[in-house]
N, CA, C and O atoms as CSV, one atom per row, in Angstrom:
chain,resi,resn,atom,element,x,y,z
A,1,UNK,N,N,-46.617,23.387,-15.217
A,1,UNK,CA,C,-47.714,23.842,-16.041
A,1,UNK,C,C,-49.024,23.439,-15.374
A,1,UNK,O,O,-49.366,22.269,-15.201
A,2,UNK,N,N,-49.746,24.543,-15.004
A,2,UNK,CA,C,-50.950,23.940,-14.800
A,2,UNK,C,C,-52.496,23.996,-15.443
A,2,UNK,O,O,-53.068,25.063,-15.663
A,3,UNK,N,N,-53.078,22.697,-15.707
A,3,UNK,CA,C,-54.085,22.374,-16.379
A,3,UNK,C,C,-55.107,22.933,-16.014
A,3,UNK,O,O,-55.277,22.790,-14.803
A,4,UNK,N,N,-56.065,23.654,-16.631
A,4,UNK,CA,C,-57.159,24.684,-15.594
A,4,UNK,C,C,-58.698,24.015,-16.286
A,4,UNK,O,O,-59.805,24.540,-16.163
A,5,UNK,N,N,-58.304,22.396,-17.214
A,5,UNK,CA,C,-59.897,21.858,-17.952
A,5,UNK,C,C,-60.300,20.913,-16.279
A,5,UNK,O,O,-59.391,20.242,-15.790
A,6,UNK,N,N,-61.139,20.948,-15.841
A,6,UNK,CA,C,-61.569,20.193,-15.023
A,6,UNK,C,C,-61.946,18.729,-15.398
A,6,UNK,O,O,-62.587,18.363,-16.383
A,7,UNK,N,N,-61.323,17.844,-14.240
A,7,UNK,CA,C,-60.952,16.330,-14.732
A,7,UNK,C,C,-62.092,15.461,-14.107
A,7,UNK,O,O,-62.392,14.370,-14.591
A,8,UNK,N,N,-62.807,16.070,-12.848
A,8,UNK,CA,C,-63.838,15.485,-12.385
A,8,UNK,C,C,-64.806,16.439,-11.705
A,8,UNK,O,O,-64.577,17.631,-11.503
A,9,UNK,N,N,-66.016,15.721,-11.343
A,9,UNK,CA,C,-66.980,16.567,-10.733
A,9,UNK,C,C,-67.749,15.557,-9.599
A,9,UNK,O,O,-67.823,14.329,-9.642
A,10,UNK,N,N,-68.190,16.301,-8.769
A,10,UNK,CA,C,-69.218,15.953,-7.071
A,10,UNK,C,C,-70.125,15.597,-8.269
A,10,UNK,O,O,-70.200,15.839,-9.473
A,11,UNK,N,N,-71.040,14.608,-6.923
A,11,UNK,CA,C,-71.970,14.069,-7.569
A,11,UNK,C,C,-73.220,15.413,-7.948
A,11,UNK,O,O,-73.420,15.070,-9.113
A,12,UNK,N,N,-73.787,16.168,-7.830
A,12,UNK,CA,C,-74.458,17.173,-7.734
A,12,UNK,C,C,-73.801,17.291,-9.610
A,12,UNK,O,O,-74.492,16.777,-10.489
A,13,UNK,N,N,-72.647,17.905,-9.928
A,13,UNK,CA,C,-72.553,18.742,-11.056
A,13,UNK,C,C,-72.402,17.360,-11.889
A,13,UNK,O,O,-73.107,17.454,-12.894
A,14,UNK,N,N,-72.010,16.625,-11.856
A,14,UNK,CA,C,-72.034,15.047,-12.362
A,14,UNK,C,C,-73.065,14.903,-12.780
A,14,UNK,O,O,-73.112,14.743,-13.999
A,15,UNK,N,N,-74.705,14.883,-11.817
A,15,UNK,CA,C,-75.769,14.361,-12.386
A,15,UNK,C,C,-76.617,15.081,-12.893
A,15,UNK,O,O,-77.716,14.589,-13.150
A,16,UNK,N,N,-76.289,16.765,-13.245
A,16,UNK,CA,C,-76.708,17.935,-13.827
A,16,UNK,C,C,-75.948,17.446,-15.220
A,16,UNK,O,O,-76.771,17.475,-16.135
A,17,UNK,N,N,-74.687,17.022,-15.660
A,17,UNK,CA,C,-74.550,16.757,-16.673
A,17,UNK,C,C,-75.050,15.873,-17.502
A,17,UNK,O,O,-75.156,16.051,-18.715
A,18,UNK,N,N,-75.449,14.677,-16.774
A,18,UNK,CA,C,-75.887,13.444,-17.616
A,18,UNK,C,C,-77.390,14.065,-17.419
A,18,UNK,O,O,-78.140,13.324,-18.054
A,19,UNK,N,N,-78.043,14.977,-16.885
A,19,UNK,CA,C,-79.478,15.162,-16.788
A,19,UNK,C,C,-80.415,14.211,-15.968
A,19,UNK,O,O,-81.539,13.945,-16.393
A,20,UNK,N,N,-79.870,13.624,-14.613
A,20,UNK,CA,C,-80.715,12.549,-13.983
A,20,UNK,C,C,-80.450,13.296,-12.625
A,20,UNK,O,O,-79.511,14.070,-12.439
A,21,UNK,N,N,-81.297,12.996,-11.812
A,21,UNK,CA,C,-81.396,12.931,-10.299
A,21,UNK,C,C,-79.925,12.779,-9.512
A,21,UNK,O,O,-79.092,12.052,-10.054
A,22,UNK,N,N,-79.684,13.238,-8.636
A,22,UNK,CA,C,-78.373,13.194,-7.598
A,22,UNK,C,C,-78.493,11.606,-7.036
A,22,UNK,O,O,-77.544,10.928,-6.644
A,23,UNK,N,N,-80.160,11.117,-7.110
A,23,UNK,CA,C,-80.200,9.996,-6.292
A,23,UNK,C,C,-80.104,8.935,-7.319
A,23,UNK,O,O,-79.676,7.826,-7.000
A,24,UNK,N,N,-80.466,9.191,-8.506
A,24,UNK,CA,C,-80.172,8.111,-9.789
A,24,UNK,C,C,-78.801,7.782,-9.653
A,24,UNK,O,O,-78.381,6.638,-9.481
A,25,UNK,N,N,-77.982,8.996,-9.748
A,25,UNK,CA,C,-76.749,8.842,-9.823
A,25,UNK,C,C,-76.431,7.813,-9.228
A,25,UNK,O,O,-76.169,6.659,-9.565
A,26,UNK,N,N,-76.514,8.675,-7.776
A,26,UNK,CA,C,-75.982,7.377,-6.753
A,26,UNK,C,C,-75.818,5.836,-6.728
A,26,UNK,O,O,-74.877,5.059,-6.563
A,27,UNK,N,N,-77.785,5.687,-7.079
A,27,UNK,CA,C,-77.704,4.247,-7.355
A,27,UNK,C,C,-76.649,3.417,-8.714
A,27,UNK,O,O,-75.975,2.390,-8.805
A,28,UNK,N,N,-77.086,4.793,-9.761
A,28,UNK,CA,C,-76.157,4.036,-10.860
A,28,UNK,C,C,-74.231,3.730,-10.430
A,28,UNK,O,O,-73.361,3.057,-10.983
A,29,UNK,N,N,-74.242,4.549,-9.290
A,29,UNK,CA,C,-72.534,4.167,-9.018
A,29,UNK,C,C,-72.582,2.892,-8.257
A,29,UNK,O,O,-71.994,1.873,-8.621
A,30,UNK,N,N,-73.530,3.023,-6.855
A,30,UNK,CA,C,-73.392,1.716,-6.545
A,30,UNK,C,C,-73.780,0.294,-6.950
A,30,UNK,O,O,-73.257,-0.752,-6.564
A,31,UNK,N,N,-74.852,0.465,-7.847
A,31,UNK,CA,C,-74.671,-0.633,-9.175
A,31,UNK,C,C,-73.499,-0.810,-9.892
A,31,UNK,O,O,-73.657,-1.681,-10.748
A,32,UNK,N,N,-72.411,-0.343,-9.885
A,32,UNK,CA,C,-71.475,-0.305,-10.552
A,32,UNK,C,C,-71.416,-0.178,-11.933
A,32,UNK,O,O,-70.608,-0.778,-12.643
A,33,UNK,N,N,-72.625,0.927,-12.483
A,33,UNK,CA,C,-72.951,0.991,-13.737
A,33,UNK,C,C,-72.164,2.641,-14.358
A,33,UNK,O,O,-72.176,3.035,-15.525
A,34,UNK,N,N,-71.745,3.115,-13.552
A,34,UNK,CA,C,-70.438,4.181,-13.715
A,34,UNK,C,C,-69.563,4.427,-12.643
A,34,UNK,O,O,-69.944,4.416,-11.473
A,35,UNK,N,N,-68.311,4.667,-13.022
A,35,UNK,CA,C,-67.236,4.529,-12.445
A,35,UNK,C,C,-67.395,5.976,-11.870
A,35,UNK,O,O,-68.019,6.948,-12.293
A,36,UNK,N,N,-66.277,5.703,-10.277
A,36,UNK,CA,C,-66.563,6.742,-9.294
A,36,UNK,C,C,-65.206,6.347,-8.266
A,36,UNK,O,O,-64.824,5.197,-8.049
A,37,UNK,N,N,-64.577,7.630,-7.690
A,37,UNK,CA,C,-64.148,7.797,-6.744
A,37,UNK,C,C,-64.634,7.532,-5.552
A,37,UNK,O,O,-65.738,7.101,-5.884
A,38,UNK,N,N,-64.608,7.470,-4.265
A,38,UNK,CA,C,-64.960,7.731,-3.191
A,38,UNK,C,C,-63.818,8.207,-1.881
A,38,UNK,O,O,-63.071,7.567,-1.141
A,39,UNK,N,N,-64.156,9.732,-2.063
A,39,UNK,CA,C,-62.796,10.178,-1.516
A,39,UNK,C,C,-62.929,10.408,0.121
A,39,UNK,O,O,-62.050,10.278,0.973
A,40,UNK,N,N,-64.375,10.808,0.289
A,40,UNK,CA,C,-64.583,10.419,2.343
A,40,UNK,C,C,-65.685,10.044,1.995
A,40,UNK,O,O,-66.206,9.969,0.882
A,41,UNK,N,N,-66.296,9.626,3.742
A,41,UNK,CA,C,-67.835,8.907,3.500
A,41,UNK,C,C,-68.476,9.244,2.586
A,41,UNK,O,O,-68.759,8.258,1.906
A,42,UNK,N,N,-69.003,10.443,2.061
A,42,UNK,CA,C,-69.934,11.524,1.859
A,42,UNK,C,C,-69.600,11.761,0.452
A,42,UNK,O,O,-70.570,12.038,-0.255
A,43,UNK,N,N,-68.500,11.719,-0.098
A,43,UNK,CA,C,-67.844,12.703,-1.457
A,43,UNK,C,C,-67.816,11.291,-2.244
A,43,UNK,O,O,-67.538,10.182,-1.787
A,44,UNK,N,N,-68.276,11.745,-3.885
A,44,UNK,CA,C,-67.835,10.616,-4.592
A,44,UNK,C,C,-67.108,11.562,-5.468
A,44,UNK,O,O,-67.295,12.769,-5.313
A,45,UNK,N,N,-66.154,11.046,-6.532
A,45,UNK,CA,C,-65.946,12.046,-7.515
A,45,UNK,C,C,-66.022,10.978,-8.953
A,45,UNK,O,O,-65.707,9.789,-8.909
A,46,UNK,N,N,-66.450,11.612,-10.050
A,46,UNK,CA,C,-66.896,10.901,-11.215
A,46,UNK,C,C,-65.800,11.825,-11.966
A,46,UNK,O,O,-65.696,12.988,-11.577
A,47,UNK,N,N,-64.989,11.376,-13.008
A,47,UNK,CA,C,-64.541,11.605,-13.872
A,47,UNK,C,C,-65.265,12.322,-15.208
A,47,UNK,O,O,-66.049,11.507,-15.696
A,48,UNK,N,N,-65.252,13.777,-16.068
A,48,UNK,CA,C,-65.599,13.613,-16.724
A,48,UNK,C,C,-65.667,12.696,-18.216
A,48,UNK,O,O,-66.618,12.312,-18.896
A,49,UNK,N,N,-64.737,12.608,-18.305
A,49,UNK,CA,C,-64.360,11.785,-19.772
A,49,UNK,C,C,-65.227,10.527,-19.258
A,49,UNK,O,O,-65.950,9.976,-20.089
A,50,UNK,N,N,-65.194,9.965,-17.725
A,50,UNK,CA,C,-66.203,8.562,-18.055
A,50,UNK,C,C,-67.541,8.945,-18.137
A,50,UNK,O,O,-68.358,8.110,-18.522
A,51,UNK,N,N,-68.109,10.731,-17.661
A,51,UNK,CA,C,-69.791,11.217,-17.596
A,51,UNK,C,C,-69.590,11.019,-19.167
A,51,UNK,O,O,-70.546,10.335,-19.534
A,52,UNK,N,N,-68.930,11.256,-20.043
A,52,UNK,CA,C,-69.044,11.607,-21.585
A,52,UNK,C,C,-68.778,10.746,-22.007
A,52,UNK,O,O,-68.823,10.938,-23.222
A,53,UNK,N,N,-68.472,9.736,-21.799
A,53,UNK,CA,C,-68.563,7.736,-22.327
A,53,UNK,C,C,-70.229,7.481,-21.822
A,53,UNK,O,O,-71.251,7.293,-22.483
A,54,UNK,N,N,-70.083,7.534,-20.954
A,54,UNK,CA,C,-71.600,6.914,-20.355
A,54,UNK,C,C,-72.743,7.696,-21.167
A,54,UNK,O,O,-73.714,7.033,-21.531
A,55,UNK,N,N,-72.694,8.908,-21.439
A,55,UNK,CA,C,-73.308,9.553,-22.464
A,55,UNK,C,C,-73.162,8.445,-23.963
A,55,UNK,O,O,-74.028,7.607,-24.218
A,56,UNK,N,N,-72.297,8.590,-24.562
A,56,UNK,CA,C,-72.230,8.134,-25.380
A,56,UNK,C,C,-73.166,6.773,-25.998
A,56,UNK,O,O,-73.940,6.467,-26.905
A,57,UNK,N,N,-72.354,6.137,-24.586
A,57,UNK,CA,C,-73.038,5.004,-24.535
A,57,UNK,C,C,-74.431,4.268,-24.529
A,57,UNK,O,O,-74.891,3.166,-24.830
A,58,UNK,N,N,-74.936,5.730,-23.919
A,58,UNK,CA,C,-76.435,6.177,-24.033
A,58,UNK,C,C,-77.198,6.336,-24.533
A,58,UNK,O,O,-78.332,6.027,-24.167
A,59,UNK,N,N,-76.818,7.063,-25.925
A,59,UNK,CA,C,-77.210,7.800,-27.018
A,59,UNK,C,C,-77.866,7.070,-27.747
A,59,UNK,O,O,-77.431,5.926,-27.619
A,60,UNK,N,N,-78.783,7.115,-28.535
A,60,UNK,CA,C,-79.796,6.159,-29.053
A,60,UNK,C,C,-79.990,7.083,-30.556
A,60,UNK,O,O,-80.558,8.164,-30.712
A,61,UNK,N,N,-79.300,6.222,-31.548
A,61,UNK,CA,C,-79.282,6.977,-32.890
A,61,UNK,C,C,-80.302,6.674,-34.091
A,61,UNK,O,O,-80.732,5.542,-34.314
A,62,UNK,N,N,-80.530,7.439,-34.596
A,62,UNK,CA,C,-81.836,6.922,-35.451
A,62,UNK,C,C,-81.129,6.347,-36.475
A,62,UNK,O,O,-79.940,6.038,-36.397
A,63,UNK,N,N,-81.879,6.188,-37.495
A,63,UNK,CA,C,-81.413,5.367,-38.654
A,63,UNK,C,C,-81.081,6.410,-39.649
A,63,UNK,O,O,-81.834,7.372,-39.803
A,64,UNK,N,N,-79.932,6.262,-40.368
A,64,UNK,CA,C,-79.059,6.906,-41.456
A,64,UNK,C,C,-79.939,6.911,-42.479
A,64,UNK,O,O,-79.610,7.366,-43.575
């Protein structure tokens, strides 16, 4: 059976999702402030489910 929801994304469609810079990104991976692949020099791959935690995590809610 194959799964056709996409499980990760390049840094490029990664940092179009969270809405920051390609170069934010970056730094935020090598801060170790989101989790990341690194599959050759050049390629990272980010998981979505952790772009949509880190969102979450983000989110700044007003008062009920």
């Amino acid at each position: 059976m194959k799964n056709t929801e996409q499980k990760y994304a390049k840094t490029g469609p990664a940092s179009q999702m969270l809405g920051v810079s390609r170069r934010w990104l970056s730094e935020l991976a090598d801060q170790g402030r989101i989790p990341y692949a690194q599959v050759s020099s050049r390629t990272r791959l980010f998981k979505i489910a952790d772009l949509e935690a880190w969102i979450e995590q983000h989110t700044i809610r007003g008062a009920a």
